[in-house]
N, C-alpha and C positions, 0 to 999 in steps of 0.2 A: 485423722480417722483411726489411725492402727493407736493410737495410746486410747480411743474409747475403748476400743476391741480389747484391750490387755486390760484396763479397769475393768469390763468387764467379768472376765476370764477369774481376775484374783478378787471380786466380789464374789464371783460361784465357789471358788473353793471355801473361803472363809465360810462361807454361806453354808458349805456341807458338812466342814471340820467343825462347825460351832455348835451343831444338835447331837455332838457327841454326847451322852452319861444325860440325857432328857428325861423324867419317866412321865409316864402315857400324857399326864393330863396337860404339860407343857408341850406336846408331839400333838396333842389333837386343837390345841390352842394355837399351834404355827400352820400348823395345813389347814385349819379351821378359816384361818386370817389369809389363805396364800389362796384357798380355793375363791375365798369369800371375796379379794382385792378385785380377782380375775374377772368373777361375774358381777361385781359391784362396778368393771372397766366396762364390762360389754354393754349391761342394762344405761350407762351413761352416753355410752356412746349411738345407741338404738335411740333413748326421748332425747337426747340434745344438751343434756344437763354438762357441765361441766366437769372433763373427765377427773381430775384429782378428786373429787369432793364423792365420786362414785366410788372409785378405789378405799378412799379412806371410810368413806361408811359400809362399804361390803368386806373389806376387812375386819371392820370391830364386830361385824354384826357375825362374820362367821369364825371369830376368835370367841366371842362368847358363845355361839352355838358348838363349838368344839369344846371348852369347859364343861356346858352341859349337859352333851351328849357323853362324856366323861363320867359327869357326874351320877347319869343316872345309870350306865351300865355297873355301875359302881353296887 
């Protein structure tokens, strides 16, 4: 159990060190994906669907909604 807990620990740091030097339209394309994974989790988890398949499609779907919404404030 503790070597999950320490994987996890040094996947958040890389996780944090790695959106160094990002500009915007990469930054709203990873929270775009990270809000979209979360609620793409929930809404699979509310009708029954199978949770990865929720995550992966509310991720891309709010990776390209962070593009653009990028793109049009542009």
């Amino acid at each position: 159990m503790w070597v999950l807990k320490w994987l996890v620990i040094v996947a958040m740091i890389c996780g944090v060190c790695g959106c160094a030097g990002m500009n915007s339209t990469d930054q709203r394309a990873l929270s775009g994906g990270a809000i979209g994974s979360v609620a793409g989790l929930g809404a699979a988890a509310v009708i029954g669907a199978p949770l990865l398949v929720g995550v992966a499609a509310g991720a891309a779907a709010g990776a390209v909604g962070g593009v653009v919404i990028d793109q049009m404030q542009r």
